[in-house]
C-alpha positions in Angstrom: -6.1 -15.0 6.5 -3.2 -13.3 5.0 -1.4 -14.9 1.6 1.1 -11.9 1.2 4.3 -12.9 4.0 4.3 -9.9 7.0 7.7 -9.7 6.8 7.2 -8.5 3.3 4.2 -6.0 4.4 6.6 -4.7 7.1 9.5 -4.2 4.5 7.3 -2.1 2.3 6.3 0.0 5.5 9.9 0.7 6.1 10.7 2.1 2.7 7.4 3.4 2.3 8.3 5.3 5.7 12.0 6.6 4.0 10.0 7.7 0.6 7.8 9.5 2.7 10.7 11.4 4.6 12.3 12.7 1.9 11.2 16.7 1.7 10.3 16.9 -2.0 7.7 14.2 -1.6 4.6 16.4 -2.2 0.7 14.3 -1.7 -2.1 15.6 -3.1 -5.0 16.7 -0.5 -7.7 14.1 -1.6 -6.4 11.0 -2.9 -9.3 9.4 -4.6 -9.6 5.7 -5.1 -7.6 3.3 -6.8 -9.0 3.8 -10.7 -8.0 7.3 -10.2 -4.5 8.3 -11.5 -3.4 10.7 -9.4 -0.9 8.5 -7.5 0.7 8.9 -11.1 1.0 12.3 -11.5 2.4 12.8 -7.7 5.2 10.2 -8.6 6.2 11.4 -12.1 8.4 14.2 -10.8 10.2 10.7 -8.2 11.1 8.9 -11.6 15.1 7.3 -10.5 14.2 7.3 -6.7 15.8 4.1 -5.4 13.6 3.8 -2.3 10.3 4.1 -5.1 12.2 1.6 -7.0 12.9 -1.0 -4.6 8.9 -0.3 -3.2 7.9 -0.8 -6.7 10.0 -3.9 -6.9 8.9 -5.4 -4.2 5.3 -5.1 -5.2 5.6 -6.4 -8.7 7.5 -9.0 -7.3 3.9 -10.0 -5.5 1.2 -11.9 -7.7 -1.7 -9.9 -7.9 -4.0 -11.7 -5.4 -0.9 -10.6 -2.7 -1.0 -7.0 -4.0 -5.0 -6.6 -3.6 -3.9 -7.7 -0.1 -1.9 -5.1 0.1 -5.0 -2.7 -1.3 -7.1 -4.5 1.6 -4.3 -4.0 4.4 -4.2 -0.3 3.2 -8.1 0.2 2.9 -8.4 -2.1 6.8 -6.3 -0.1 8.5 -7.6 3.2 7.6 -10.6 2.4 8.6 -12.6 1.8 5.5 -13.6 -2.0 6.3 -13.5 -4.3 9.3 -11.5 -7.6 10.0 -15.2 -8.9 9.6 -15.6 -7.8 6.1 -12.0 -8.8 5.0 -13.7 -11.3 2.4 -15.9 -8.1 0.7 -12.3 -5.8 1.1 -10.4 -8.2 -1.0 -13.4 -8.6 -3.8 -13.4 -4.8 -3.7 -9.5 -4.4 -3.9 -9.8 -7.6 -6.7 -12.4 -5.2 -8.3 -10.0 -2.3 -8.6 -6.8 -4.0 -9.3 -4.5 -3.0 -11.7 -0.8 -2.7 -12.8 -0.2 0.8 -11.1 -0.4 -0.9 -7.7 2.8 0.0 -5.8 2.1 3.9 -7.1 -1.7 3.9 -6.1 -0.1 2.3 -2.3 3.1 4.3 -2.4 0.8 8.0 -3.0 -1.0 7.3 0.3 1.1 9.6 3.0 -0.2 7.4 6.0 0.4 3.9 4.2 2.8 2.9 7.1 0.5 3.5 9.5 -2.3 1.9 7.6 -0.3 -1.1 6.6 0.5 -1.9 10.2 -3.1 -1.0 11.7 -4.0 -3.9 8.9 -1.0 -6.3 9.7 -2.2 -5.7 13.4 -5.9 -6.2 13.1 -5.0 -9.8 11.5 -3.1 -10.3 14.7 0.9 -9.9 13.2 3.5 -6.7 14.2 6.4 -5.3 12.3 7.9 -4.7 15.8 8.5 -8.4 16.4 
């Protein structure tokens, strides 16, 4: 069961989708996992970007228990965990939580896709 609104998932995979766009937007080649900081160093050079902002706004906005959601939407959709191990997904994503979440989501190039797999798999759309 899902805590974190859809409607808010499916925001963040529209701006996520316009950040992405943009051709200056540069992604490392192996992302790492979510103690890693290399989300960080990708976004440094994005500092001002108002589509980052309003990501990053939107995310802090969540409590933390909705953004390890978020971590475990991500983590479902790409393939990492099943819908059957959702309960183990959000201990891990609780285990690896920190304040850097909207970067460490936001430095994933697929995260749209990912986001709606995982919105999908927990039977809601963005299309709807």
């Amino acid at each position: 069961m899902l805590d974190v609104n859809p409607s808010t998932v499916c925001r963040l995979v529209e701006l996520a989708r316009e950040f992405h766009a943009q051709e200056q937007v540069v992604i490392p080649t192996s992302s790492g996992d979510a103690s890693e900081d290399w989300h960080l160093q990708m976004l440094a050079a994005h500092a001002g970007d108002a589509t980052l902002d309003e990501f990053r706004s939107v995310v802090a906005d969540l409590d933390p228990d909705q953004q390890q959601q978020l971590v475990g939407l991500l983590w479902l959709g790409r393939g990492d965990y099943t819908l059957d191990e959702w309960k183990t997904t959000l201990s891990h994503a609780r285990d690896a939580w920190n304040e850097t979440t909207a970067d460490y989501l936001i430095g994933h190039p697929l995260l749209p896709d990912y986001l709606e797999e995982g919105l999908t798999l927990h039977g809601y759309s963005c299309n709807e």
